[in-house]
C-alpha positions in Angstrom: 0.0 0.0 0.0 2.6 2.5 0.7 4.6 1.6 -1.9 2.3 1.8 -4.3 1.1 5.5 -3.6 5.0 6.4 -3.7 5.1 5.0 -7.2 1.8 6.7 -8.5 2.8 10.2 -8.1 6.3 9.9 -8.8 6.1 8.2 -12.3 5.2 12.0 -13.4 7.8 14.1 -12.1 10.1 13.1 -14.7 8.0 14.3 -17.3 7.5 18.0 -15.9 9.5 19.5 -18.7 7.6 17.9 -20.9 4.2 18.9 -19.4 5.3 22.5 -19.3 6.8 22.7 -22.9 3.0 21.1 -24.0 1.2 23.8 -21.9 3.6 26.3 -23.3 3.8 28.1 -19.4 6.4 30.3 -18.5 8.4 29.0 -14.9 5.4 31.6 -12.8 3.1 29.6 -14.6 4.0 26.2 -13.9 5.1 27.3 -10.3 1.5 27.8 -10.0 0.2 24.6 -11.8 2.4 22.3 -9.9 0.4 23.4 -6.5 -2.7 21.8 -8.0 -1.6 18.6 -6.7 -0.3 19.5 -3.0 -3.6 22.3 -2.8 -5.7 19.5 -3.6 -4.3 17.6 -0.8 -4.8 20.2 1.6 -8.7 20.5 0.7 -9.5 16.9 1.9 -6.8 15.9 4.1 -9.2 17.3 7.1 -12.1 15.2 5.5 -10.0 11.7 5.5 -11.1 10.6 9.3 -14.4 10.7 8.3 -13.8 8.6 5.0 -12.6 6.2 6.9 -14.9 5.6 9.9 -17.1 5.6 7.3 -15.8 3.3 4.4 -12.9 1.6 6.2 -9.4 2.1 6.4 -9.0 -1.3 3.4 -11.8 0.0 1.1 -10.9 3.7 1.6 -7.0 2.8 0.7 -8.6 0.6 -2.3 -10.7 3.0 -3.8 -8.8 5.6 -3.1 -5.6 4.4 -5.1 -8.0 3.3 -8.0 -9.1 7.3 -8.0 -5.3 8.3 -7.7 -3.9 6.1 -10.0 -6.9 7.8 -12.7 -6.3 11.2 -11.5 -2.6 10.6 -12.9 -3.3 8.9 -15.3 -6.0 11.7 -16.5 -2.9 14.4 -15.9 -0.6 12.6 -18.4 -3.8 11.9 -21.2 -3.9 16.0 -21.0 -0.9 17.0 -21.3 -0.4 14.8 -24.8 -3.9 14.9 -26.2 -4.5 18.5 -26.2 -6.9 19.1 -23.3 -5.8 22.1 -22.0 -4.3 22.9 -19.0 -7.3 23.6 -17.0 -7.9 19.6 -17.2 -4.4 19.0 -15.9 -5.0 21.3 -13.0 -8.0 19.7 -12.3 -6.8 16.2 -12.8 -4.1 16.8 -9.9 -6.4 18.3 -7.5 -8.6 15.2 -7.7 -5.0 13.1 -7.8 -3.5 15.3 -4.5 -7.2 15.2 -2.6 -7.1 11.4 -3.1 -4.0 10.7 -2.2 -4.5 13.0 1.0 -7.1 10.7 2.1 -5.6 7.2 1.2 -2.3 8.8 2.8 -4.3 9.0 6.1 -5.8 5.4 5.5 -2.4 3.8 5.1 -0.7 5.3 8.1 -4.3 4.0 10.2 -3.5 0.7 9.0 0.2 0.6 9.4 -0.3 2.2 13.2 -3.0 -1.2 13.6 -1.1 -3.5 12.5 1.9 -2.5 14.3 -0.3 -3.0 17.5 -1.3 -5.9 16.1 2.5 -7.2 16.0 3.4 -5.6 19.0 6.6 -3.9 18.0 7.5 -1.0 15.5 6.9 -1.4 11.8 5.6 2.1 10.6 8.9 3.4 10.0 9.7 0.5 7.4 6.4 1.2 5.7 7.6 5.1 5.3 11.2 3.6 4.3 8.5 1.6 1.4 7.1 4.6 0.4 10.4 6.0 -0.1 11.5 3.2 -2.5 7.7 3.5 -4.4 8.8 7.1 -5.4 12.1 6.3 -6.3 11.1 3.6 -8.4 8.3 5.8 -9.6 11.1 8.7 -10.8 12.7 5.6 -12.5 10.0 4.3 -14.6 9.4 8.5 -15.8 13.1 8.9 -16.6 13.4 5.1 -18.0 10.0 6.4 -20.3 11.7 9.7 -21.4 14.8 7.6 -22.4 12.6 5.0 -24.5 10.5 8.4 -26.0 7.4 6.4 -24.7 4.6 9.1 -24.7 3.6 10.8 -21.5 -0.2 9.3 -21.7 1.0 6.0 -22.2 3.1 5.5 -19.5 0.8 7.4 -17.0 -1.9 5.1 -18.1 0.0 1.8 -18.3 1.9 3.0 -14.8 -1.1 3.8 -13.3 -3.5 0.7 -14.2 -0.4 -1.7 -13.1 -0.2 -0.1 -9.7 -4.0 0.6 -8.9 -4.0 -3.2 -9.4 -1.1 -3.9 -7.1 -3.3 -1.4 -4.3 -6.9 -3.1 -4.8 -4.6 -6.4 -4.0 -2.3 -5.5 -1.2 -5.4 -4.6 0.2 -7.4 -7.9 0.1 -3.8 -9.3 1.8 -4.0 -6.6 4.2 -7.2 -7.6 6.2 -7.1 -8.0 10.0 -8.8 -11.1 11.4 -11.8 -9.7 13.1 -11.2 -11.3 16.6 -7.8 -9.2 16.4 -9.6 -6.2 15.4 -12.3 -5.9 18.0 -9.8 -6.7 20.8 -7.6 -3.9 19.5 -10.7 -1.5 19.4 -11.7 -3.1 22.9 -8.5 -1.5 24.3 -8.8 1.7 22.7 -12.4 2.1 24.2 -11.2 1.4 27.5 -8.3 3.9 26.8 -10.5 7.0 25.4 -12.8 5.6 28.4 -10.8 6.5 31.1 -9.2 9.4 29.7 -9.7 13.3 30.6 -12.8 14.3 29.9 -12.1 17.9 28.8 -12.8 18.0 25.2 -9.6 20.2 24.7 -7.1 17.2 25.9 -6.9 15.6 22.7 -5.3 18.9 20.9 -3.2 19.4 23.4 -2.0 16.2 22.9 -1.9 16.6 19.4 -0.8 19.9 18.6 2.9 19.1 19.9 3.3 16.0 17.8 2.1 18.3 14.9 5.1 20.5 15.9 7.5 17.2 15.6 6.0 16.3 11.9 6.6 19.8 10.9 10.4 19.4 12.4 11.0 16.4 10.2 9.8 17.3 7.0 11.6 20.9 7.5 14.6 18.6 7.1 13.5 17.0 3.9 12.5 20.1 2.1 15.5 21.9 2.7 17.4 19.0 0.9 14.1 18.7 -1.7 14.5 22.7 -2.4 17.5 24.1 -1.4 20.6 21.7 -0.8 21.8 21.8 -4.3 21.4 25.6 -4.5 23.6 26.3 -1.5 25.6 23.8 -2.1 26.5 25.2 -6.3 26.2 29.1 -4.9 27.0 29.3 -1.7 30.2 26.3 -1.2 31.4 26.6 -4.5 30.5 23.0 -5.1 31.1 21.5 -8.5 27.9 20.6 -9.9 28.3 16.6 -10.5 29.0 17.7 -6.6 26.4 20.3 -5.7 23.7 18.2 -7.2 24.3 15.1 -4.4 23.3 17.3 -1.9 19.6 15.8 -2.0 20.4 12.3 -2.6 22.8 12.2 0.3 19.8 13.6 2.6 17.1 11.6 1.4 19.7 8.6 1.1 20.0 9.2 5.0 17.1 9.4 5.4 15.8 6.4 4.0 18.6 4.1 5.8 17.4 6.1 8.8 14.0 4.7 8.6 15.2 1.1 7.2 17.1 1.0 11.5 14.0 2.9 12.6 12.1 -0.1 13.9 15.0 -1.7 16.0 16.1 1.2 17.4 12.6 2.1 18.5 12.1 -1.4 19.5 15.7 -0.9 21.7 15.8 2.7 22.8 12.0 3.3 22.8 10.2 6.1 20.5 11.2 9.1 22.5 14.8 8.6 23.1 14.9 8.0 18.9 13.1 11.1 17.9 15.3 13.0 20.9 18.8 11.2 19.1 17.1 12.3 16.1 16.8 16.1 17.3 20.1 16.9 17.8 21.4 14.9 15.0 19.4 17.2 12.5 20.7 20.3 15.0 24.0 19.1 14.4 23.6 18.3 11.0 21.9 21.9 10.5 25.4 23.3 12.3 27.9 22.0 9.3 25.5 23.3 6.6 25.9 27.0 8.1 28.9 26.5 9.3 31.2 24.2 8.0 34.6 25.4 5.9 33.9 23.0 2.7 31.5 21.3 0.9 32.3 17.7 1.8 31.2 19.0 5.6 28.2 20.3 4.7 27.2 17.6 2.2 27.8 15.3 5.9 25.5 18.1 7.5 23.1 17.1 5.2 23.1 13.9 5.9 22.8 13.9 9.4 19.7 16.1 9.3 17.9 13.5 7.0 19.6 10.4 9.3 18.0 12.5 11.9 14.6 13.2 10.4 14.1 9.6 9.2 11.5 8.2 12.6 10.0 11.5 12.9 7.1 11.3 10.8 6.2 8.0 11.0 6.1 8.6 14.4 3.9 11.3 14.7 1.3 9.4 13.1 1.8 6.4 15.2 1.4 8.6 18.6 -1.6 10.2 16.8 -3.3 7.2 15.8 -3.4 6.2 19.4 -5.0 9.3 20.7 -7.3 8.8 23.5 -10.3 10.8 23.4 -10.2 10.9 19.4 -12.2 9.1 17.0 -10.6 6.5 14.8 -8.8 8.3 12.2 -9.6 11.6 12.9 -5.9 12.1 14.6 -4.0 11.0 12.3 -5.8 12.8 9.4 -5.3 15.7 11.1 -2.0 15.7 11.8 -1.5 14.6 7.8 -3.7 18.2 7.4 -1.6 20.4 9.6 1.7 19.1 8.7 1.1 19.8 4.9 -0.1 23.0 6.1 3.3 23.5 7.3 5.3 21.7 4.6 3.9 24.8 2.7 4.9 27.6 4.3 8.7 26.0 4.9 9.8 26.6 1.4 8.6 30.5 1.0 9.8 30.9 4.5 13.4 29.9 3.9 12.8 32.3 0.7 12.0 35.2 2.3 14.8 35.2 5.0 17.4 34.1 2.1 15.9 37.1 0.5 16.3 39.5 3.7 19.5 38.2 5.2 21.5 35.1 3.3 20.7 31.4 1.9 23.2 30.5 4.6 21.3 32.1 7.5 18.0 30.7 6.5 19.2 27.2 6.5 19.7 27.7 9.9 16.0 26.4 10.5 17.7 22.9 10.6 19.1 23.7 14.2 15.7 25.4 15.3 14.2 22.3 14.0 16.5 19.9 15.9 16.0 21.9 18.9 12.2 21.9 18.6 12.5 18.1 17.8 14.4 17.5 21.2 12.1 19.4 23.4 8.7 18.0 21.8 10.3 14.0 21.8 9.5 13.8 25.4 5.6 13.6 23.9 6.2 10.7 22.3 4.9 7.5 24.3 8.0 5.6 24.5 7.3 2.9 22.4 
């Protein structure tokens, strides 16, 4: 399941040159159309708890991919048969507001199951995802290479994979004795927790903080590590251009030793390590003399970041005094709230100060990260 909505979305991003040469936008323009997806996102993420008390977390994730894998697969038939762009805009908001919602049904079932098993395995389903939109950027760049047109591969990638989805999810199902005993225990939990109706957010507001922390790591290496490191280190640029495959790289080996160290250490004491590893890691970037320090800095932040996420939604799914699904989807709203305003953030202080200064939010982010860990159940 994870996997699978990695390798939906990604399959495209190759083919953005493409899709803005057919459009014939300027770079403002497509600046604009490429929020279609991520907006669309943020319009239902709030909705997803609801979609799946209603439906279930296995039919919503089902359906859900079926309507992703059409939304893309709708985006790549417009771009090539002449549709306009107002149908590709409209065919990633329909793609982003799926995938916001089958997003939130896929961590609910990850955060069951690993109650199920007893011991951490959300951070290898993350670490899944991860490999899903790798292997999604390799089938786009493999299609460029073969001149395969942009409508057939979206619709042969996305048919293959909405396929893979409907099944994973038959493969997925929980025996129902297992199921009600796991919703037995989180009766008894919300049961005999406070009764103010404000507890829940004030549980949940800090492990939105610690979300925010972690993906402030990833989009500085998605948006900004190869800028600094070309402009700013004097970095060749076979050089310069590693700067997000060393993060993300980290990153995904992070979350690969996620589940044993948080079965070892505990959650808390891994997202705490994790905190002053991206602090330390966001202390080379600014600081360090040469670019083979800060491309380490880099890598530590994303090493850092790695059990962050996945561990926010695993505290969140928990919640006590929450409905099933509704912390976890919004958390998944908030945090893309905040995955937004990162970027132009970063921008504007690069713009008022320096690139170097702004990257600084790595050792805010670390420090947040350290403070907000203790919040984390510890395991």
């Amino acid at each position: 399941m994870f996997f699978t909505n990695g390798v939906l979305f990604a399959a495209l991003l190759p083919r953005y040159p493409e899709i803005k040469a057919a459009f014939s936008l300027s770079n403002s323009e497509f600046g604009l159309v490429v929020v279609a997806f991520p907006m669309g996102a943020l319009l239902a993420a709030a909705l997803a708890g609801r979609v799946i008390r209603r439906f279930g977390t296995l039919r919503t994730n089902a359906s859900g991919s079926v309507a992703l894998a059409a939304g893309m697969a709708m985006a790549g038939v417009s771009a090539d048969a002449g549709l306009g762009v107002a149908a590709y805009v409209v065919a990633m908001l329909v793609a982003g507001a799926t995938d916001a919602v089958v997003d939130a049904a896929q961590n609910v079932q990850g955060v069951l199951v690993e109650q199920w098993r007893e011991r951490s395995v959300v951070n290898s389903f993350h670490a899944l995802w991860s490999i899903g939109a790798a292997t999604g950027g390799l089938i786009g760049a493999g299609a460029v290479a073969a001149d395969v047109s942009i409508s057939t591969q979206m619709i042969a990638n996305s048919a293959i994979w909405a396929v893979v989805a409907v099944v994973a999810c038959r493969l997925a199902v929980v025996p129902p004795d297992v199921r009600e005993d796991l919703r037995a225990e989180q009766d008894r939990a919300r049961g005999g927790s406070d009764a103010s109706p404000h507890r829940p957010w004030r549980l949940l507001l800090p492990l939105v903080a610690l979300a925010v922390a972690g993906t402030t790591a990833e989009e500085v290496a998605n948006s900004w590590s190869v800028l600094y490191l070309a402009r700013d280190t004097a970095a060749p640029a076979a050089v310069a251009s590693l700067g997000l495959t060393v993060a993300i790289g980290a990153q995904f080996v992070g979350r690969l030793l996620g589940d044993p160290m948080t079965d070892r250490w505990g959650r808390s004491p891994v997202a705490r390590s994790g905190g002053l590893l991206i602090a330390a890691g966001g202390v080379l970037v600014v600081a360090a003399p040469g670019y083979p320090l800060v491309l380490a800095g880099f890598a530590l932040a994303g090493f850092g970041s790695a059990t962050l996420v996945p561990a926010a939604f695993a505290a969140a799914g928990r919640l006590p005094g929450l409905p099933e699904g509704t912390g976890i989807a919004i958390l998944g709203w908030l945090m893309r709230i905040g995955f937004l305003v990162t970027s132009p953030a970063i921008g504007g202080v690069s713009d008022l100060v320096s690139l170097q200064a702004a990257l600084g939010v790595l050792v805010l982010a670390g420090a947040v990260t350290t403070l907000l860990a203790r919040r984390l159940p510890s395991t």
